[in-house]
Z-matrix of the N, CA and C atoms (Angstrom, degrees):
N
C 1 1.464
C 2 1.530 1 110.80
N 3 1.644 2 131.45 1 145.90
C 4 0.879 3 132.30 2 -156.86
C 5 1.577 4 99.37 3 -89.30
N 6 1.581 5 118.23 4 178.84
C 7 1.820 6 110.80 5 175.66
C 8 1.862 7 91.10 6 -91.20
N 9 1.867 8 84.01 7 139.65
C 10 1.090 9 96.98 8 171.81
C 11 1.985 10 115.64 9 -64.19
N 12 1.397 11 126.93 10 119.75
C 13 1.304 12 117.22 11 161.17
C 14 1.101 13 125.14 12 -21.03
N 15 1.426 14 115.24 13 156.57
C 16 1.474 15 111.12 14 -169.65
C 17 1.625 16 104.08 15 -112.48
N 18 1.109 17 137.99 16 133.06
C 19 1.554 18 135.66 17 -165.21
C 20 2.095 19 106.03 18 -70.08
N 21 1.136 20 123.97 19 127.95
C 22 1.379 21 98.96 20 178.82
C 23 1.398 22 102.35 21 -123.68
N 24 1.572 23 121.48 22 -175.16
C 25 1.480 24 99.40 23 -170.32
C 26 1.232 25 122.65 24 -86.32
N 27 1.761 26 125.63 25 2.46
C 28 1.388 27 114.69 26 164.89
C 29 1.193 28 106.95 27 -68.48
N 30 1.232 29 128.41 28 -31.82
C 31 1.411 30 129.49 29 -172.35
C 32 1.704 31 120.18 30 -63.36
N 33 1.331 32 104.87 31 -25.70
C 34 1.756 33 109.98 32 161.42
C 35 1.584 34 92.00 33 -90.50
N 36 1.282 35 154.18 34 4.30
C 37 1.329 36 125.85 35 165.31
C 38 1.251 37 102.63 36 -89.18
N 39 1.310 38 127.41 37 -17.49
C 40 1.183 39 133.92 38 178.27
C 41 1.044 40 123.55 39 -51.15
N 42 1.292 41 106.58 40 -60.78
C 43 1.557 42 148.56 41 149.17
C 44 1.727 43 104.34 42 -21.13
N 45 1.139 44 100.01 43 -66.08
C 46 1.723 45 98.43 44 -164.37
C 47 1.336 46 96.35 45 -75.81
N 48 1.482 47 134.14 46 -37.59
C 49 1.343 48 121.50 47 -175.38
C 50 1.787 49 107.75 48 -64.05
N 51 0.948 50 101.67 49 -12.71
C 52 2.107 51 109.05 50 178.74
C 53 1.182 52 106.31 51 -73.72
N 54 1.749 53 126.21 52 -39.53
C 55 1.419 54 130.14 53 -157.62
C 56 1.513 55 93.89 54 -83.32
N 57 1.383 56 118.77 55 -37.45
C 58 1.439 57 141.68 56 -162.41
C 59 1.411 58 91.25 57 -42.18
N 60 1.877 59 96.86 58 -76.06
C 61 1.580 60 120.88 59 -155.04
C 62 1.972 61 101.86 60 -59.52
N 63 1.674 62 109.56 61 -43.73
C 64 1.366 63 117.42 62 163.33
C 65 1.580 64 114.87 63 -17.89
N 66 2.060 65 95.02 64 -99.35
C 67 1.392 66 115.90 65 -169.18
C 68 1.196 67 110.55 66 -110.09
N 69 1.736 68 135.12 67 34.43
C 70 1.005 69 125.75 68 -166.05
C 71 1.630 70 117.55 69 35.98
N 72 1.826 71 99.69 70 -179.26
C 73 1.346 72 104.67 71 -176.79
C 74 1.189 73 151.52 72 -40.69
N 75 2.012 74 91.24 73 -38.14
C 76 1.799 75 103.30 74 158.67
C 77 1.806 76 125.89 75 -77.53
N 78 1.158 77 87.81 76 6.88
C 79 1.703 78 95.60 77 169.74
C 80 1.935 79 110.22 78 -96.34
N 81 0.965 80 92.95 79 16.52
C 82 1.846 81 93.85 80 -168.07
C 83 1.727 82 92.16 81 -102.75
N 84 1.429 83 103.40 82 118.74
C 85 1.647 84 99.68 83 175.06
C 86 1.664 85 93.78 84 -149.98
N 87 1.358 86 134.59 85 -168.60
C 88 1.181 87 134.00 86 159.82
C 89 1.406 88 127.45 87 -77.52
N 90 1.648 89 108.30 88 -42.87
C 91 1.318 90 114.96 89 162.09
C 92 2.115 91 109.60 90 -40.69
N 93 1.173 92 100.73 91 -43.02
C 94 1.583 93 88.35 92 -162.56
C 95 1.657 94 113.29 93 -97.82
N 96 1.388 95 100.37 94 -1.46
C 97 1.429 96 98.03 95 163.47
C 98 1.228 97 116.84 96 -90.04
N 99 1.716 98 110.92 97 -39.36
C 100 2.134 99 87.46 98 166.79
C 101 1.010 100 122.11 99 -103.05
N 102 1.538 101 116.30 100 45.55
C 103 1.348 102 110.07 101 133.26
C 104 1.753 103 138.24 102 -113.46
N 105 2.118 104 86.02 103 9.02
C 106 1.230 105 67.28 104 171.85
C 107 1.314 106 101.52 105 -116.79
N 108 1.745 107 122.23 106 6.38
C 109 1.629 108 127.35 107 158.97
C 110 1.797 109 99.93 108 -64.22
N 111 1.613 110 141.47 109 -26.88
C 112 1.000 111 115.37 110 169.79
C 113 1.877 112 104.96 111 96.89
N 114 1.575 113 93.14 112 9.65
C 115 1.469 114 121.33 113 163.86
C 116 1.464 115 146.01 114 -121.16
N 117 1.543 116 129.75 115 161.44
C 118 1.060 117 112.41 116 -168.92
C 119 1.513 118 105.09 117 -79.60
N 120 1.316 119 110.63 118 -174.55
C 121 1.758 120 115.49 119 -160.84
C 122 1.693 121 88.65 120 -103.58
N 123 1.541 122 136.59 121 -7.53
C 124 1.410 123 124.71 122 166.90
C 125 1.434 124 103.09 123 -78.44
N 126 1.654 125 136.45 124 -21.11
C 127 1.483 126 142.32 125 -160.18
C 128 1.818 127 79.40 126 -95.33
N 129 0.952 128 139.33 127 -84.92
C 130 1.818 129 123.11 128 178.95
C 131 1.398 130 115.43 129 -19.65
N 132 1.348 131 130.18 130 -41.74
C 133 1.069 132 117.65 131 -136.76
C 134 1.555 133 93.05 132 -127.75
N 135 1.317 134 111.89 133 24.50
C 136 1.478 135 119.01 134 -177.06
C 137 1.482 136 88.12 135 -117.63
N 138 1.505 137 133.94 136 -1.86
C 139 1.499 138 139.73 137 165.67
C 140 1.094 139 95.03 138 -107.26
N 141 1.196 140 124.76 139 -72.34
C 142 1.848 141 122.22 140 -153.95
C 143 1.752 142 103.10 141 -112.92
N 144 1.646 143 99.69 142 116.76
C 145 1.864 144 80.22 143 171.19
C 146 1.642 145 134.00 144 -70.49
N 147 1.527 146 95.65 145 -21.78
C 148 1.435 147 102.39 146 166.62
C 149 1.304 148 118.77 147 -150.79
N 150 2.004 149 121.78 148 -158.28
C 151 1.368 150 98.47 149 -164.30
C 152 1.370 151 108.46 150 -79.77
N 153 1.607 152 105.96 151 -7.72
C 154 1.949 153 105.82 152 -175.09
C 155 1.002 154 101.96 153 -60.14
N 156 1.733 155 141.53 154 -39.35
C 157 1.285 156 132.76 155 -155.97
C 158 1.740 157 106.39 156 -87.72
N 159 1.404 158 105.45 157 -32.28
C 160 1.561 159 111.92 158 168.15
C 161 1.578 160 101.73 159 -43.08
N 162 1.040 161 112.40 160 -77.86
C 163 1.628 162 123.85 161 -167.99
C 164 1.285 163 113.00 162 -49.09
N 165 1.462 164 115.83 163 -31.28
C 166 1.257 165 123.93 164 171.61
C 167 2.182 166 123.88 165 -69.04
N 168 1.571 167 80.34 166 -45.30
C 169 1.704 168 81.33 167 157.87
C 170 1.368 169 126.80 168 -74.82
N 171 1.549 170 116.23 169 -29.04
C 172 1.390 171 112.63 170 157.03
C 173 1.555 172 130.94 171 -43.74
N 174 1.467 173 97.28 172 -54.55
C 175 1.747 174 89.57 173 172.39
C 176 1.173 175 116.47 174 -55.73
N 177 1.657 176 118.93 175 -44.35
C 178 1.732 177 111.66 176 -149.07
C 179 1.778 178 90.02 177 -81.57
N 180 1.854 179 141.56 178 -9.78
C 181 0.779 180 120.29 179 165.48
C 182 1.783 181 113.59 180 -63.05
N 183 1.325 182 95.54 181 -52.62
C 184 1.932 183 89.78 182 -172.45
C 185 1.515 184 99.11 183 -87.33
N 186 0.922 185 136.45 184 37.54
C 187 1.687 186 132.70 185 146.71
C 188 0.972 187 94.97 186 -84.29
N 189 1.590 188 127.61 187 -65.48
C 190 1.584 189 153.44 188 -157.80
C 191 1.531 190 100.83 189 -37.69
N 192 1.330 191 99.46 190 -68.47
C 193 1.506 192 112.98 191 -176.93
C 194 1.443 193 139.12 192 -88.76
N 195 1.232 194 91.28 193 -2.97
C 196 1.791 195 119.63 194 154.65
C 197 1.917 196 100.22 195 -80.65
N 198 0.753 197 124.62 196 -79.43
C 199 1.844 198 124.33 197 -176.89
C 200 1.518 199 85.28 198 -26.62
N 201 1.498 200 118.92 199 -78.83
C 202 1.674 201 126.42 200 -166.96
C 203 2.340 202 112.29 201 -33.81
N 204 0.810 203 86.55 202 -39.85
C 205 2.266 204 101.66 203 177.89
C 206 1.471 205 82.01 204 -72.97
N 207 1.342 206 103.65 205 -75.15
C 208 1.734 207 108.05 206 -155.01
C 209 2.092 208 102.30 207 -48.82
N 210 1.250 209 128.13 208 -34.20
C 211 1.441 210 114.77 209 -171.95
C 212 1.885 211 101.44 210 -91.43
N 213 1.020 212 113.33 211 -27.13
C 214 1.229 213 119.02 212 179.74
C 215 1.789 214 114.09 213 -73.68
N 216 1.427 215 99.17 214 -23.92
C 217 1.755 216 99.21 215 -178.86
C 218 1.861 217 96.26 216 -108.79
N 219 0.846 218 112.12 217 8.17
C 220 1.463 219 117.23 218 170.48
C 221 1.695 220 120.42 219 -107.89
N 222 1.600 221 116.31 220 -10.57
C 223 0.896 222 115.24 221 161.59
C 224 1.504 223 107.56 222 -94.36
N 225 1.085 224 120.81 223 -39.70
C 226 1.434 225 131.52 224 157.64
C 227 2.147 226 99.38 225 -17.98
N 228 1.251 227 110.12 226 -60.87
C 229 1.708 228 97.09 227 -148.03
C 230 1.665 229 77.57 228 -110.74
N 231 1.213 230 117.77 229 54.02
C 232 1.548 231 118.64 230 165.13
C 233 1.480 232 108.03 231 -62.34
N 234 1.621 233 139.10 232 2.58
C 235 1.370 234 145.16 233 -158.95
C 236 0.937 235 105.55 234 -127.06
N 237 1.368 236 126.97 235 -24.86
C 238 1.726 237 137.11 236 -171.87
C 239 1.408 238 101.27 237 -72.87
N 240 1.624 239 112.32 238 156.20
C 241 1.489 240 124.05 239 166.27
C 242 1.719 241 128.11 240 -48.10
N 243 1.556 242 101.14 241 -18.22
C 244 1.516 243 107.09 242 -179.68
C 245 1.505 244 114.83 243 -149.06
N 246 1.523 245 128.00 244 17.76
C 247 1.275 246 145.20 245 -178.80
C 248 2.095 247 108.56 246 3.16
N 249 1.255 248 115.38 247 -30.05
C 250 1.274 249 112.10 248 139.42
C 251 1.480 250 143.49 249 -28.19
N 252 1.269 251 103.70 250 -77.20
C 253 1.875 252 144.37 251 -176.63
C 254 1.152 253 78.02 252 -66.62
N 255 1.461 254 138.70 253 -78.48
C 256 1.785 255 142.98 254 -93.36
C 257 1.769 256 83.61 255 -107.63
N 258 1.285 257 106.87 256 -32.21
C 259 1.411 258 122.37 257 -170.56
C 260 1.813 259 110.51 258 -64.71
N 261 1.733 260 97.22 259 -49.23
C 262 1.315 261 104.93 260 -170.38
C 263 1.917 262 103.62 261 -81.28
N 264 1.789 263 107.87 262 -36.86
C 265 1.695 264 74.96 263 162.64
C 266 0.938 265 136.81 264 -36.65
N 267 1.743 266 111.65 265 -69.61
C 268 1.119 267 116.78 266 -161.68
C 269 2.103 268 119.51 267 -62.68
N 270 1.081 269 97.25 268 -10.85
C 271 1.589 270 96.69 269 146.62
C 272 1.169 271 147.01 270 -76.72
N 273 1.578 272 95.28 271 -2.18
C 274 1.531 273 116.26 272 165.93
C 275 1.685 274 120.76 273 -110.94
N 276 1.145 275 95.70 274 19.76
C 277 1.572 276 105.34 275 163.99
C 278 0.941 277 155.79 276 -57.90
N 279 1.803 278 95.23 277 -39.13
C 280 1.624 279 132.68 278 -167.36
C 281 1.936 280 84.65 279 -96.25
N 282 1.658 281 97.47 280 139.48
C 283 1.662 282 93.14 281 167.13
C 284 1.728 283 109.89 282 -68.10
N 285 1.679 284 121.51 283 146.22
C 286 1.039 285 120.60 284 142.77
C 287 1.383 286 154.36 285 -27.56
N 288 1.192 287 116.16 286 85.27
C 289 1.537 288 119.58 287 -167.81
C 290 1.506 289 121.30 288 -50.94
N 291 1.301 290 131.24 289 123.35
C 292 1.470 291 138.66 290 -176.86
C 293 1.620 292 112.81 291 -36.27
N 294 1.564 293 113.74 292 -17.00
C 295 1.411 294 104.91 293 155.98
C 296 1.103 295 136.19 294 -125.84
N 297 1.543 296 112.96 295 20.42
C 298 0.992 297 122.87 296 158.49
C 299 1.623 298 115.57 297 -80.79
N 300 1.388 299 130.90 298 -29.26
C 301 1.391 300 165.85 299 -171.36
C 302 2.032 301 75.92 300 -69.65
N 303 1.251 302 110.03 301 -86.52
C 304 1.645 303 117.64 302 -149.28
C 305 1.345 304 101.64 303 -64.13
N 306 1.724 305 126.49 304 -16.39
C 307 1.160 306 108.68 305 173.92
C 308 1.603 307 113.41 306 -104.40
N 309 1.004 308 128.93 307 12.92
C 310 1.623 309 136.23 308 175.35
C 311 1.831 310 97.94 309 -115.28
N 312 1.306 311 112.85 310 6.31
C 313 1.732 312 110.97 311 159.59
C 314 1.322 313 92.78 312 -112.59
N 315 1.406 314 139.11 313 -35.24
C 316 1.374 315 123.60 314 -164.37
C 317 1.540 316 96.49 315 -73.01
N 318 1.369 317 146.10 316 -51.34
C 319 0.893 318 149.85 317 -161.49
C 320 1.469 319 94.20 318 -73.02
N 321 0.909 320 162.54 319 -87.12
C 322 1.338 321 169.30 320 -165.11
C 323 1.486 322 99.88 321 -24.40
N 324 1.365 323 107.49 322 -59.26
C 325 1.901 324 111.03 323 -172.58
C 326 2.291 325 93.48 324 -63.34
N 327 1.494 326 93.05 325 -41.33
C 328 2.179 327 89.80 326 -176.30
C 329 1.775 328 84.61 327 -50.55
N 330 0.810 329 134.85 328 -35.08
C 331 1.421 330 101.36 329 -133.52
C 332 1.440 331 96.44 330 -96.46
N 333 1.564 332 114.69 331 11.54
C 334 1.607 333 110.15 332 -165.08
C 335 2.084 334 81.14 333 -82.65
N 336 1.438 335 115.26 334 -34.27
C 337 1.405 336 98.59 335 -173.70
C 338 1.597 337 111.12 336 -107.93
N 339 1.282 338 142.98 337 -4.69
C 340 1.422 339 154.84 338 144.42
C 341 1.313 340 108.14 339 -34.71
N 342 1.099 341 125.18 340 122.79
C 343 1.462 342 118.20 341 155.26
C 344 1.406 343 114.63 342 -107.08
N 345 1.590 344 123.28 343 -0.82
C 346 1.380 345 113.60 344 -173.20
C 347 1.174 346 102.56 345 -96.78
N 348 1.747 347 109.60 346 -32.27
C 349 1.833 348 111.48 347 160.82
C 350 1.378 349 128.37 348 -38.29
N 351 2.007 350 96.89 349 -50.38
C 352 1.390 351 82.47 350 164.94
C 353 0.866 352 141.33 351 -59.95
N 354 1.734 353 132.48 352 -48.37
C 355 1.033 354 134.64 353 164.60
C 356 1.286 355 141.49 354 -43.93
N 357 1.655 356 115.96 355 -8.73
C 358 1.385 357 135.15 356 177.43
C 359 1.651 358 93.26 357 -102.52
N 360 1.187 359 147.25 358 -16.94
C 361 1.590 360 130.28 359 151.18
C 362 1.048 361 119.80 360 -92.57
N 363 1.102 362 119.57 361 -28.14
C 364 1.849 363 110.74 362 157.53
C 365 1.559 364 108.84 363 -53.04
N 366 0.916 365 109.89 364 -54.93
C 367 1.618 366 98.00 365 -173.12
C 368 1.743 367 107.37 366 -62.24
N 369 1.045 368 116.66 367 -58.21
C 370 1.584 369 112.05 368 162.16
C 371 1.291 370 113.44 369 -15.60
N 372 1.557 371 112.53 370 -77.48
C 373 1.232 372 114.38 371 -162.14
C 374 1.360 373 117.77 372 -98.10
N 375 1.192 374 111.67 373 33.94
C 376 1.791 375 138.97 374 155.28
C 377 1.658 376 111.43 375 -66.17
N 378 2.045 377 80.65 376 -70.52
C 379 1.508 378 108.37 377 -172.81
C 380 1.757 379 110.10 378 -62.51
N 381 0.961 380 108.62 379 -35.45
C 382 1.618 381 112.93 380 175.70
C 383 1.403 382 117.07 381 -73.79
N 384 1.770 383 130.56 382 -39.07
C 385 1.329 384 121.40 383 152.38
C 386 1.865 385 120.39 384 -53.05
N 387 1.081 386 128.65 385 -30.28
C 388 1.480 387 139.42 386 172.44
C 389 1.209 388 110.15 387 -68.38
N 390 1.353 389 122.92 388 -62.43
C 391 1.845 390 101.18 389 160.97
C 392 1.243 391 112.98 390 -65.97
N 393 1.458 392 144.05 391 -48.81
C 394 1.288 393 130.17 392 -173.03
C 395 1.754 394 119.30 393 -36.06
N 396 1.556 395 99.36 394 -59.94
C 397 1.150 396 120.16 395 163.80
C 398 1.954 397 138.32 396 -32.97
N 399 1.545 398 86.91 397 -51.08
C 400 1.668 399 110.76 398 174.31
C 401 1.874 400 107.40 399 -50.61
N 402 1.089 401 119.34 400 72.02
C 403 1.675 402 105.44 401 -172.56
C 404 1.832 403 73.98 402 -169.33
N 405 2.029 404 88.57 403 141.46
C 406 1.575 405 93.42 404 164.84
C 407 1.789 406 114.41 405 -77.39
N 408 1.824 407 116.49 406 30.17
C 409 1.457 408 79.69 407 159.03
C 410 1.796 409 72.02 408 -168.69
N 411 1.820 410 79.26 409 95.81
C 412 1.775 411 129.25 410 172.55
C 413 1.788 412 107.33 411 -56.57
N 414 1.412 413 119.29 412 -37.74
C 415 1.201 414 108.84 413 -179.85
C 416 1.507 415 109.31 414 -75.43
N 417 1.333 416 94.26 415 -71.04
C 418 1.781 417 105.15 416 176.20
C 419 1.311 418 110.22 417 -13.19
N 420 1.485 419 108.25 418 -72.58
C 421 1.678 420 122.07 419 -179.61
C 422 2.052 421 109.22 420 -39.61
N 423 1.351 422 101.71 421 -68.54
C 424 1.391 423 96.63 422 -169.10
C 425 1.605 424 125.36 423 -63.60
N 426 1.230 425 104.58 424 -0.23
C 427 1.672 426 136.37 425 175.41
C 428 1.532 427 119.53 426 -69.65
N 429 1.489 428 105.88 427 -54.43
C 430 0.585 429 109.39 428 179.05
C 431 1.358 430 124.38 429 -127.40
N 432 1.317 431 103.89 430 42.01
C 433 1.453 432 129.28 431 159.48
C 434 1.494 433 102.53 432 -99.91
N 435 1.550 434 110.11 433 -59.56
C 436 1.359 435 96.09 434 173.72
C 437 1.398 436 129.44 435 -62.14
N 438 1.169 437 135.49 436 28.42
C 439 1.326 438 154.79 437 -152.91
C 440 1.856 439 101.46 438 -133.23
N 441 1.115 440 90.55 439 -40.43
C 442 1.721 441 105.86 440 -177.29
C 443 1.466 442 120.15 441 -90.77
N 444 1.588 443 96.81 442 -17.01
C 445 1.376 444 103.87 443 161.83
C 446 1.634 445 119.15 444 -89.80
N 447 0.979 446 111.70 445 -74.78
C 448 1.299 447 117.54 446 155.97
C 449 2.031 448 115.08 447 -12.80
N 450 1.228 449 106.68 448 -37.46
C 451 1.932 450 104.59 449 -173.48
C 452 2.118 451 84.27 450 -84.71
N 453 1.350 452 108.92 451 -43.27
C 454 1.268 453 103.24 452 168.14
C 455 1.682 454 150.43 453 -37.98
N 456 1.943 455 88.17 454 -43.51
C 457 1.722 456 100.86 455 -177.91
C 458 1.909 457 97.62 456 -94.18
N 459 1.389 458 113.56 457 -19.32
C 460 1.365 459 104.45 458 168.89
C 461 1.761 460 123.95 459 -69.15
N 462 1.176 461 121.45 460 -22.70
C 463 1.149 462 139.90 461 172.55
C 464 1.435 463 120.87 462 -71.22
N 465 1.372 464 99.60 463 -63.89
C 466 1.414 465 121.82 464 167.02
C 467 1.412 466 129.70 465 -42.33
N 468 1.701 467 123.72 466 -41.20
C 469 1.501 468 152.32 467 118.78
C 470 1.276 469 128.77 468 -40.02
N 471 1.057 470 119.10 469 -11.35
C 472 1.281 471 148.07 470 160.35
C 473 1.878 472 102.33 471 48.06
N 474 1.662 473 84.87 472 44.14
C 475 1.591 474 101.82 473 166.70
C 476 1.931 475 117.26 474 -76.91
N 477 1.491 476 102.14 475 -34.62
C 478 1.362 477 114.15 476 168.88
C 479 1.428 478 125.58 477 -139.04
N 480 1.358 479 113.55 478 101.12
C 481 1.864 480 92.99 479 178.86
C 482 1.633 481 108.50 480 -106.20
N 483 1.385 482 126.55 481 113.44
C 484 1.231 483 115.87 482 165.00
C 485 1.187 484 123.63 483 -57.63
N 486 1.398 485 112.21 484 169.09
C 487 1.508 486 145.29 485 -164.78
C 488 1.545 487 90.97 486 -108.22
N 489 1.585 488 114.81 487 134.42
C 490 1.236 489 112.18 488 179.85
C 491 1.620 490 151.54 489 -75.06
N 492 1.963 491 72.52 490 13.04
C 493 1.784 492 81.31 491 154.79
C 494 1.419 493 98.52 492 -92.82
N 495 1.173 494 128.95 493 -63.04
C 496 1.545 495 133.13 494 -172.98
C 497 1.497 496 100.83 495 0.90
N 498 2.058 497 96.38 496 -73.71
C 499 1.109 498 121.11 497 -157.96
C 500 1.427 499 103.25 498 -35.04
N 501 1.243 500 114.53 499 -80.06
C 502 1.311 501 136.57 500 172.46
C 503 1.529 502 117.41 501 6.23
N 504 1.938 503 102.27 502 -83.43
C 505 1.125 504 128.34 503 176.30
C 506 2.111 505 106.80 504 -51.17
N 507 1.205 506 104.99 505 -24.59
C 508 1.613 507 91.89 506 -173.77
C 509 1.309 508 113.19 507 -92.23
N 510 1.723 509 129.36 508 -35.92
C 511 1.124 510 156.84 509 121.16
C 512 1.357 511 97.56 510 -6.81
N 513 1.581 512 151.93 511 -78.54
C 514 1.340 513 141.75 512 -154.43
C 515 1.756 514 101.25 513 -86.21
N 516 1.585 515 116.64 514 -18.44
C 517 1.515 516 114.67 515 175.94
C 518 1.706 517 105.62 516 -71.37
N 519 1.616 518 112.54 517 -38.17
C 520 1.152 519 103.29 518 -176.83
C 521 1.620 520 113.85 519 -70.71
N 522 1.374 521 117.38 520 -46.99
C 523 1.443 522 102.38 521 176.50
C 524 1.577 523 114.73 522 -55.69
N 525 1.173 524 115.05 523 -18.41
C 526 2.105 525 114.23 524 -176.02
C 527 1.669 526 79.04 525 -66.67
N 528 1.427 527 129.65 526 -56.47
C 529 1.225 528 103.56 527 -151.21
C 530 1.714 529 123.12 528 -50.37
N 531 1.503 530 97.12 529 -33.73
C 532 1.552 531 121.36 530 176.56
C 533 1.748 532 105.24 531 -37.26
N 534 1.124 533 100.93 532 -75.62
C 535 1.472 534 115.84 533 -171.03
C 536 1.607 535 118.66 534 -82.82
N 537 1.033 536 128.19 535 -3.92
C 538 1.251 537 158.78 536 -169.28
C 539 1.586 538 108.23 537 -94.61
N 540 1.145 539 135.11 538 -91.63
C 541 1.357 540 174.23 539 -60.66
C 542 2.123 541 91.48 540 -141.17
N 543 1.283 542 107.60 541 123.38
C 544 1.847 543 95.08 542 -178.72
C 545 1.231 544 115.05 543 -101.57
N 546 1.752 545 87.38 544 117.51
C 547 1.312 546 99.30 545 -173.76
C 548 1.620 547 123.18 546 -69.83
N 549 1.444 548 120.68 547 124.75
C 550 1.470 549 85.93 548 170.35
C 551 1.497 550 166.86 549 -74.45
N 552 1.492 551 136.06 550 -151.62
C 553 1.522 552 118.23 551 -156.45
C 554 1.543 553 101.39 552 -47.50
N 555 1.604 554 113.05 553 -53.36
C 556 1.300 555 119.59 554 -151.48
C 557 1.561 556 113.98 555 -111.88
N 558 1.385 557 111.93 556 68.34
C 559 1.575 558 117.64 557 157.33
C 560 1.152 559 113.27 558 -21.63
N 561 1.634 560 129.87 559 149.67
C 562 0.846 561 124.79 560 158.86
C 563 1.450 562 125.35 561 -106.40
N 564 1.809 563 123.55 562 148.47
C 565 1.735 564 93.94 563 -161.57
C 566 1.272 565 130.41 564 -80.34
N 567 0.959 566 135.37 565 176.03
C 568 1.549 567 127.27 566 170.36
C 569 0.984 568 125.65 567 -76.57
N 570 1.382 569 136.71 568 116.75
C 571 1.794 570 133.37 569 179.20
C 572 1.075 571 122.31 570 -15.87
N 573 1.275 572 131.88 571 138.13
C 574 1.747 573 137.82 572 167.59
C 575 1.343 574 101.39 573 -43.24
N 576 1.647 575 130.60 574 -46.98
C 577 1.187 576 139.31 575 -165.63
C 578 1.796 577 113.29 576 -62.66
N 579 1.228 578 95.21 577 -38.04
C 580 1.647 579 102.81 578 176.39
C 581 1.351 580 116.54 579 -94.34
N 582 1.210 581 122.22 580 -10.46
C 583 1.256 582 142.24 581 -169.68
C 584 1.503 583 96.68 582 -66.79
N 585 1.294 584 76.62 583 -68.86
C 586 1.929 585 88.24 584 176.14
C 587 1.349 586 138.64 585 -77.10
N 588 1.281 587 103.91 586 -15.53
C 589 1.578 588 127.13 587 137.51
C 590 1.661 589 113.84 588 -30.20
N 591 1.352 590 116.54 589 -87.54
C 592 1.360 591 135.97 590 163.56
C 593 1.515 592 98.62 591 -28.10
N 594 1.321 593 130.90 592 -79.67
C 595 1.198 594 135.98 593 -159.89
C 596 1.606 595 109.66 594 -44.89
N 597 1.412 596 107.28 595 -36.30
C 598 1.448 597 115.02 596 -166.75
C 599 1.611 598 109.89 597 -79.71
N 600 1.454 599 109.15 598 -23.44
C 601 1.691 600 120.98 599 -179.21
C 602 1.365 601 107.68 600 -68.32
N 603 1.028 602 115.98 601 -57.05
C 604 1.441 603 143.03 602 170.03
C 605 1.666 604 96.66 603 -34.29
């Protein structure tokens, strides 16, 4: 007989993202993650002591690997008007996967009673208004970021999912807004840090 695999801890995130897509968020307990990781409930809980910390490794996995798309599609549009912005569209290109969808609603309903959740997307989406922002034309940018969020939480809610022309066409309206959009008298400038960023692409 071969050695049995050894369980590791993506493999209970695995796990919890299964219970997720299952019974959603209120289906996430320990009992139902090792059984459906195919483990005992002391092997869960020798990673996570409870379900707050589950949920909690859930985010920092898809934070983790959201930052990883977002720097990789941002070096990608190092040529674009806002390699930021231009970066995070085009990470919104690909349709939403059915568990990516159930675990950015499951987390949303944790976080009505989490407070450390909250505090781990606030800080996210701190750091993501601060680069958004970093560009001499601060309105434009936050415009149509919030524009990109917004095509995001409708999807995500699965109040609207475009068809991939849709996508397309709404995706190329939001970048017009970028470059489009009048900024006013007094831009603000762009950091020395990005400055030279830019300079170095170039």
């Amino acid at each position: 007989m071969g050695r049995r695999r050894k369980i590791t801890a993506n493999d209970i995130l695995d796990a919890v993202e299964r219970v997720v897509l299952s019974f959603g968020a209120a289906g996430i307990s320990i009992d139902a993650v090792a059984k459906e990781a195919g483990v005992s409930k002391s092997r869960v809980l020798y990673d996570h002591r409870s379900k707050s910390t589950l949920l909690e490794a859930l985010v920092d996995r898809h934070l983790n690997a959201e930052k990883v798309r977002i720097r990789k599609a941002v070096a990608e549009c190092g040529d674009t008007p806002h390699p930021e912005l231009f970066g995070r569209i085009a990470v919104a290109e690909p349709t939403l996967s059915d568990a990516d969808r159930a675990v950015a609603m499951a987390i949303s309903v944790a976080m009505i009673n989490e407070k450390r959740l909250q505090s781990k997307v606030s800080a996210w989406s701190d750091e993501e208004e601060k680069l958004i922002g970093n560009t001499d034309r601060p309105m434009a940018a936050t415009i149509a970021h919030l524009a990109l969020l917004g095509f995001y939480w409708k999807e995500l809610s699965d109040a609207h999912v475009a068809d991939p022309g849709e996508r397309r066409l709404i995706l190329d309206g939001i970048r017009a807004i970028f470059t489009s959009f009048p900024e006013s008298d007094h831009p603000r400038t762009v950091s020395a840090d990005t400055e030279s960023k830019q300079k170095v692409s170039l």
